[in-house]
C-alpha positions as a Markdown table, in Angstrom:
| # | Residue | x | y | z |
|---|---|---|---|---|
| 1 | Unk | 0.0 | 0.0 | 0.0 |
| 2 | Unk | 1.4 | 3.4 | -0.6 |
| 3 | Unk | 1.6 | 5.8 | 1.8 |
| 4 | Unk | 0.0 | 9.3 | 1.5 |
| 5 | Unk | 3.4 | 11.0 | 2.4 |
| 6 | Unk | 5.1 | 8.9 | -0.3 |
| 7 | Unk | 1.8 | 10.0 | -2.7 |
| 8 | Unk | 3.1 | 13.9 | -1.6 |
| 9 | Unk | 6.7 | 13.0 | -2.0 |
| 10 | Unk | 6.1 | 11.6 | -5.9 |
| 11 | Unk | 3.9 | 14.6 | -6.8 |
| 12 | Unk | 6.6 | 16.7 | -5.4 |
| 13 | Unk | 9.1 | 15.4 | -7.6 |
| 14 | Unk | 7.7 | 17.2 | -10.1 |
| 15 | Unk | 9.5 | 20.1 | -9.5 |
| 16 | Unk | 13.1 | 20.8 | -9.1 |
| 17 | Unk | 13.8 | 22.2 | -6.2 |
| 18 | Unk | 11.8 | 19.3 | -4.1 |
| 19 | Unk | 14.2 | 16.7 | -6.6 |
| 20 | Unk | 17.1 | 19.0 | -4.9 |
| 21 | Unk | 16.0 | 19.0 | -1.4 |
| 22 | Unk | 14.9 | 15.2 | -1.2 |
| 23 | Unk | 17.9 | 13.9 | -3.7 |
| 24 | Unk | 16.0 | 11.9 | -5.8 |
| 25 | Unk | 14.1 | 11.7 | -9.2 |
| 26 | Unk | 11.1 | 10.1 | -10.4 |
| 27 | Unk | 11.0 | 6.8 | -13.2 |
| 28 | Unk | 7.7 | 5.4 | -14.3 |
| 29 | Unk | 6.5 | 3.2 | -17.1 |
| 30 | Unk | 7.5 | -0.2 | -16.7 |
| 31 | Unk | 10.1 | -0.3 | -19.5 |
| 32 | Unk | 11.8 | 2.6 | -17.9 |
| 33 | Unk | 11.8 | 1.1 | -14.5 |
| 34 | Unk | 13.4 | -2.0 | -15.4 |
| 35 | Unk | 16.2 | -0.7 | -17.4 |
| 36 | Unk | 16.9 | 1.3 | -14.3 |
| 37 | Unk | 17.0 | -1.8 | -12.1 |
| 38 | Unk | 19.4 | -2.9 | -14.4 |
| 39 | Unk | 21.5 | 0.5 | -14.5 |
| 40 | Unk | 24.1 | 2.0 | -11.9 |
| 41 | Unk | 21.3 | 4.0 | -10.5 |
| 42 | Unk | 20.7 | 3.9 | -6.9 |
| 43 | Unk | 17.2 | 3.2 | -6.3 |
| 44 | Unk | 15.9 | 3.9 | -3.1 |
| 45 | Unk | 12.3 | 3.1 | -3.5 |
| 46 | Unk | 10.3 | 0.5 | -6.0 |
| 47 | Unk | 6.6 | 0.5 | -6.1 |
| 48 | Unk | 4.6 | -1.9 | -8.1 |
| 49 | Unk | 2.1 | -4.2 | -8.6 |
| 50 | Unk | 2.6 | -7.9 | -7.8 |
| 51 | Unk | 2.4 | -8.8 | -11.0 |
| 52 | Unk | 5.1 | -6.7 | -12.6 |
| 53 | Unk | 7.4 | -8.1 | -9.8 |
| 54 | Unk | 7.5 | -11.0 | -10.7 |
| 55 | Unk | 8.3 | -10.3 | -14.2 |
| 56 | Unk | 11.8 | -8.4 | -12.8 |
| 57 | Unk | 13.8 | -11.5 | -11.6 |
| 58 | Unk | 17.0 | -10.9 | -10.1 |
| 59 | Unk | 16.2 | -7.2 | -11.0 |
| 60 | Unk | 14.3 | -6.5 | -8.0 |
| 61 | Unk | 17.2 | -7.2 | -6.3 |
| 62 | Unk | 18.9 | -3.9 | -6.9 |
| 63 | Unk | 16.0 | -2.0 | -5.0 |
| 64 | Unk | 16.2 | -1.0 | -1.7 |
| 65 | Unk | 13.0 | -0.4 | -0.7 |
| 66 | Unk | 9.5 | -1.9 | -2.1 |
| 67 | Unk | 5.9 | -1.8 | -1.9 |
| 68 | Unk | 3.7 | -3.5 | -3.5 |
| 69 | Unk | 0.6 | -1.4 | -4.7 |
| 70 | Unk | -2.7 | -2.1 | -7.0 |
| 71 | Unk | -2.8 | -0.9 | -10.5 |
| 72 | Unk | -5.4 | 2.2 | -8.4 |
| 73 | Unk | -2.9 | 2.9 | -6.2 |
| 74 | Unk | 0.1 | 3.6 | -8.9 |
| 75 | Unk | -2.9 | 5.7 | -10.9 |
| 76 | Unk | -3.0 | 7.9 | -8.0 |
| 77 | Unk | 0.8 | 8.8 | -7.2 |
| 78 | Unk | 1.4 | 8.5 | -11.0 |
| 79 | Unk | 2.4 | 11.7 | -12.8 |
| 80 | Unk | 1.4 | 10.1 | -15.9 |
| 81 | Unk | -2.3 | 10.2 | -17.5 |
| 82 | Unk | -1.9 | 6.9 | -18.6 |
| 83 | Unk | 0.5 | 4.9 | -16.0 |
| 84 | Unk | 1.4 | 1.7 | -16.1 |
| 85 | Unk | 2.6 | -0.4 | -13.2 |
| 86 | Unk | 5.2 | 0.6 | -11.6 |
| 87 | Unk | 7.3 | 3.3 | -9.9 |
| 88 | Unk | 10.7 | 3.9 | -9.1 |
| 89 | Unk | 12.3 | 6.8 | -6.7 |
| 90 | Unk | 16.1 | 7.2 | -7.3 |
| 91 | Unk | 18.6 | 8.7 | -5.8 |
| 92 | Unk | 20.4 | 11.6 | -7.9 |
| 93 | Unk | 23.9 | 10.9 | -8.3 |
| 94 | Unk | 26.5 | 13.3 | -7.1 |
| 95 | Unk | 28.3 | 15.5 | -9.5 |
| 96 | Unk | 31.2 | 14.4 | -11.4 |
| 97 | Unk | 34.4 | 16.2 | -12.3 |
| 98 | Unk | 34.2 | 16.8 | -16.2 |
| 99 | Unk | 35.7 | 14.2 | -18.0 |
| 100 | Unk | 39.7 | 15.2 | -19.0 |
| 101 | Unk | 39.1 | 13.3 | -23.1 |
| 102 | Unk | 36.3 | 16.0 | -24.0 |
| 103 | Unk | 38.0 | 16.7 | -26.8 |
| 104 | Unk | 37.8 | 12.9 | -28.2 |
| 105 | Unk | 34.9 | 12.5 | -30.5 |
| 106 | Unk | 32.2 | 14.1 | -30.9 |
| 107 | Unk | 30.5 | 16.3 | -27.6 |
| 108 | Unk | 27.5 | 18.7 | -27.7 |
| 109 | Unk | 27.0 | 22.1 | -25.9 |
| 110 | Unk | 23.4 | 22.8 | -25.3 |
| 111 | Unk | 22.8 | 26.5 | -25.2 |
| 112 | Unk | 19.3 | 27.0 | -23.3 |
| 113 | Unk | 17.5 | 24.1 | -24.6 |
| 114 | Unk | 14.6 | 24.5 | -22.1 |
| 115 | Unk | 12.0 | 22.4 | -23.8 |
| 116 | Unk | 12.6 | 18.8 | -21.3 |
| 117 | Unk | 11.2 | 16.9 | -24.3 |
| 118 | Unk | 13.9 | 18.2 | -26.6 |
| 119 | Unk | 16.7 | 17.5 | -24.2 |
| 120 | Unk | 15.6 | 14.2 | -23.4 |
| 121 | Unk | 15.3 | 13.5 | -26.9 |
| 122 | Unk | 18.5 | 15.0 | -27.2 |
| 123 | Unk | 20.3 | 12.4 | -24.6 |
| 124 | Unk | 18.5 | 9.6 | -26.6 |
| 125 | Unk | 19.5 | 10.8 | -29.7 |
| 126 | Unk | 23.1 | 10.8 | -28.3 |
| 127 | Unk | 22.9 | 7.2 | -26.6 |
| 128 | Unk | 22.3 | 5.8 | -30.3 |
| 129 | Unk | 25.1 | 7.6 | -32.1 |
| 130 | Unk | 27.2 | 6.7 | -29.4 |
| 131 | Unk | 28.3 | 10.1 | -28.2 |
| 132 | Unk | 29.3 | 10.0 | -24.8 |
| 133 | Unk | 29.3 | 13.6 | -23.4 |
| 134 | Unk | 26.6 | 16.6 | -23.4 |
| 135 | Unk | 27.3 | 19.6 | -21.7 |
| 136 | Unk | 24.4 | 21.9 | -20.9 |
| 137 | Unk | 24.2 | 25.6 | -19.8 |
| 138 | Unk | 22.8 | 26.3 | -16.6 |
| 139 | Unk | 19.2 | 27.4 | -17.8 |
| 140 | Unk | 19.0 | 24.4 | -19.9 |
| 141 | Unk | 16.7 | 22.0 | -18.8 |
| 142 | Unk | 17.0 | 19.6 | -15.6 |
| 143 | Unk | 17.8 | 16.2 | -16.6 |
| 144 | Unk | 15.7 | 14.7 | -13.6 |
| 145 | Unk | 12.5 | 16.7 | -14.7 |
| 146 | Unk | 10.1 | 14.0 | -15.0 |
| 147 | Unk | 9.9 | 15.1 | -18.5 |
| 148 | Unk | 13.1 | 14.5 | -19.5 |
| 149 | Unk | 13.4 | 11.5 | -18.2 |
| 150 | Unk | 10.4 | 9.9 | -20.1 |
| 151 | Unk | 11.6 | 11.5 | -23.5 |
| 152 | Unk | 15.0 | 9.8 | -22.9 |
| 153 | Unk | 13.6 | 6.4 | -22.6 |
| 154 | Unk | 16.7 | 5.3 | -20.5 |
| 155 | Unk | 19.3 | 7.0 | -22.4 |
| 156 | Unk | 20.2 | 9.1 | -19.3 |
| 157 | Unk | 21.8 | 6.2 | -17.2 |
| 158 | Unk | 24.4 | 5.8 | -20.8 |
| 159 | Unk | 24.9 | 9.2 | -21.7 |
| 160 | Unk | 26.8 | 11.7 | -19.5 |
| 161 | Unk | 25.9 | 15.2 | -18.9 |
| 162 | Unk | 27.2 | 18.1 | -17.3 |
| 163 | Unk | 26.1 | 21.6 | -16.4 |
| 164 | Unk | 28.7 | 24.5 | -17.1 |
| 165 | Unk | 28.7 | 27.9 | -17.8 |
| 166 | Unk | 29.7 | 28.9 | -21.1 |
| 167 | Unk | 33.0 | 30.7 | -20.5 |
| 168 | Unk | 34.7 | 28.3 | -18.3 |
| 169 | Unk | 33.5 | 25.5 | -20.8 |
| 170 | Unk | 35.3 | 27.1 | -23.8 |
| 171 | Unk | 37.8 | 27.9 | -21.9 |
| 172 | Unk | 39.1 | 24.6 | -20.5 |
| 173 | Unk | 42.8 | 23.9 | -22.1 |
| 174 | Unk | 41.7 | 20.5 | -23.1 |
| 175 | Unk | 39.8 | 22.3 | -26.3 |
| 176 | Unk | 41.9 | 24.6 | -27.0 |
| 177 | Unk | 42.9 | 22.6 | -30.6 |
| 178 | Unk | 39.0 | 21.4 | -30.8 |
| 179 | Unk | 36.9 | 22.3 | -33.7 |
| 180 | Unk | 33.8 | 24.2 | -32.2 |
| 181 | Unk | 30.8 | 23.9 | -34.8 |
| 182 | Unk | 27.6 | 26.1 | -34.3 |
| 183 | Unk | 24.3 | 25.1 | -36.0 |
| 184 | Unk | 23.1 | 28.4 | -37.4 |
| 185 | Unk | 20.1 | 29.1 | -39.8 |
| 186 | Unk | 23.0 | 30.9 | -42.2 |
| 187 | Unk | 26.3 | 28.4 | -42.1 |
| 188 | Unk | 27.5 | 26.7 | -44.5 |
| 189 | Unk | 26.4 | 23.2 | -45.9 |
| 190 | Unk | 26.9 | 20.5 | -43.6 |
| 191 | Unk | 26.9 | 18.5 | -46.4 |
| 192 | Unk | 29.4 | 20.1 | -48.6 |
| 193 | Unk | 31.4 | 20.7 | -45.1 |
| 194 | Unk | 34.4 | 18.4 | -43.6 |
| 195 | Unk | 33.1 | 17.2 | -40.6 |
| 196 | Unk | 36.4 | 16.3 | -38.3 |
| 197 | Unk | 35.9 | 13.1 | -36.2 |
| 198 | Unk | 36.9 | 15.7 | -33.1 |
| 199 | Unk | 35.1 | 18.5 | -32.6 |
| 200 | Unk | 32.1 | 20.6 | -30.2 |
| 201 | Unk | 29.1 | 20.6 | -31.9 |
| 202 | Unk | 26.6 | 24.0 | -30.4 |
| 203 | Unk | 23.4 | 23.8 | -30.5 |
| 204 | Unk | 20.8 | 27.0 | -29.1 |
| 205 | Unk | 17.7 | 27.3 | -27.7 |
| 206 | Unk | 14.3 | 26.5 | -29.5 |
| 207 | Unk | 13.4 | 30.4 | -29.4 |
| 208 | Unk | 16.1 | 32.3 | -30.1 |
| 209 | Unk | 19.3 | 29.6 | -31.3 |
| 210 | Unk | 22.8 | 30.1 | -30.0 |
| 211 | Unk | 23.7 | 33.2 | -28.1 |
| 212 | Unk | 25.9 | 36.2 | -29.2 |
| 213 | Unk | 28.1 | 35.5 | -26.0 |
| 214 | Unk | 28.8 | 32.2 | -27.6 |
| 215 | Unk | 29.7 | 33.0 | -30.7 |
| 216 | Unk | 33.1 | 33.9 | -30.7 |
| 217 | Unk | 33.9 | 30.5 | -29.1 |
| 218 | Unk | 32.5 | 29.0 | -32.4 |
| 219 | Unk | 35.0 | 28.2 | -35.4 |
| 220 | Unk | 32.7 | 27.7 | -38.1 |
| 221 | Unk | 29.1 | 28.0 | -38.8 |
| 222 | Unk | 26.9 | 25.1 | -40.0 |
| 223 | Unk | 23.2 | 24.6 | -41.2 |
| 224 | Unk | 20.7 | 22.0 | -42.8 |
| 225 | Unk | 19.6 | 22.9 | -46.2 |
| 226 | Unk | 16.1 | 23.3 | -46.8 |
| 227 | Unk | 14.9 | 21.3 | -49.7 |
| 228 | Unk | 11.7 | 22.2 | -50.1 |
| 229 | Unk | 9.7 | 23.7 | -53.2 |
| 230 | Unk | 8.0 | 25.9 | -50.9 |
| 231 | Unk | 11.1 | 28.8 | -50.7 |
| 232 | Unk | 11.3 | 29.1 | -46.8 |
| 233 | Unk | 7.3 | 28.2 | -45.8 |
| 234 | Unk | 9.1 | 26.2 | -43.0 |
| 235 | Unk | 10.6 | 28.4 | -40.2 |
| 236 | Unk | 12.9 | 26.2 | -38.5 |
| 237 | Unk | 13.6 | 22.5 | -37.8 |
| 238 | Unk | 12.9 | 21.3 | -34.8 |
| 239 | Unk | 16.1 | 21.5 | -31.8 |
| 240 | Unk | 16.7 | 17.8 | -31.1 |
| 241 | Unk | 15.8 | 17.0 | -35.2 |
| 242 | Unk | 17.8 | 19.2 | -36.3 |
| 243 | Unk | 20.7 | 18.4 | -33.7 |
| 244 | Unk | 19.8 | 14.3 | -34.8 |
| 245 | Unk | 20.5 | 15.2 | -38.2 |
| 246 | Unk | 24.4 | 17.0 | -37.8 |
| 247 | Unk | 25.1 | 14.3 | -35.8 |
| 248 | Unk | 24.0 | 11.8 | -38.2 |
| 249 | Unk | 26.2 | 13.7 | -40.9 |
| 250 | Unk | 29.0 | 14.0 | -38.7 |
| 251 | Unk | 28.8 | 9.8 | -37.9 |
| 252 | Unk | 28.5 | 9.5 | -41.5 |
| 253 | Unk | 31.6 | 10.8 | -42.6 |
| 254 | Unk | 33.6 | 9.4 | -39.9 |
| 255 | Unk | 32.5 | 5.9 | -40.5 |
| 256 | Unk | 31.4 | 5.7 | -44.7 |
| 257 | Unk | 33.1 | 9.0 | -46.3 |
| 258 | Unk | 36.7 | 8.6 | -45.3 |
């Protein structure tokens, strides 16, 4: 049976500074859950049905607490309007040092991406091309929102990410000889552009793309042509599409071009 203070405690997980001041995150949808049994992530609390138990095996294992609950229960402390039949309550790990390689491969800069089901499609994007880092702004979005989670569909326990002001990001000696590529609605080709197998790929905010501030840590410019018949009908591409896309091109020529 779940408690009513653990029914407060999930709803306040909702919002960041209650995810701060208790330390942990919220993981629902029983996909979800059980990838993060089988993750490094700590998790302090599992609620679920009996049912979905017993489907975890020696994955329930990794739990530290657990409750079993009805299928009503979960529908009640769910965030979700649809939830399925479990929940997990997990401990948000302790920062890390930035890693000292961020120079090899590729690595993403998120300039104010805000919208938490563009980052976490971002991280999952990231998690399929195999690129290991992405460091964020502050502003950008929390990777714990519930949100973000969701959108990532696991892809946060393989991907890491850092928070880091701008300046002391572009200014770290270990990039001093990395390429810094900016996706801008006026750069050139990425198509018709060598794409290094090394470089900082920026990408800016939904609303108003990458900052002036930022700029002058950028080396060269880079966009998506538009192909359609239309002459410019579409605005924009979406952030995580269009951040998919240049990191598909990049891969591409890495791995088929050279």
């Amino acid at each position: 049976m779940i408690s009513k203070n653990t029914i407060k405690l999930i709803k306040s997980l909702s919002v960041k500074k209650y995810r701060e001041k208790e330390g942990l995150f919220l993981v629902e949808g029983n996909k979800m859950v059980a990838e993060t049994l089988r993750s490094n992530c700590k998790v302090k609390k599992l609620i679920a049905t009996p049912e979905f138990l017993q489907t975890l095996k020696t994955g329930i294992n990794y739990a530290i607490e657990i409750t079993e609950a009805s299928q009503e229960e979960i529908k009640k402390a769910s965030l979700l309007k649809n939830p399925q039949s479990s929940i997990a309550l997990c401990e948000i790990p302790e920062n890390e040092n930035l890693p000292e390689n961020i120079g090899k491969g590729l690595s993403l800069y998120l300039d104010g991406i805000q919208d938490p089901g563009n980052l976490g499609t971002i991280i999952r994007m990231c998690d399929w091309f195999g690129i290991d880092f992405i460091f964020c702004s502050p502003d950008t979005a929390d990777i714990y929102s519930p949100k973000v989670v969701q959108a990532s569909m696991g892809s946060i326990f393989r991907t890491k990410l850092f928070y880091i002001p701008t300046t002391l990001f572009f200014q770290k000696e270990s990039l001093m000889n990395i390429p810094v590529f900016g996706a801008f609605l006026n750069g050139n080709n990425i198509y018709t552009e060598n794409l290094p197998a090394n470089a900082i790929l920026v990408v800016g905010s939904e609303g108003s793309g990458i900052r002036k501030e930022i700029e002058p840590f950028i080396n060269k410019k880079i966009t998506i042509p538009e192909f359609a018949k239309s002459n410019g009908n579409a605005e924009s591409l979406n952030v995580a599409v269009a951040a998919g896309i240049i990191c598909a091109e990049f891969k591409r020529q890495l791995f088929f071009a050279r």
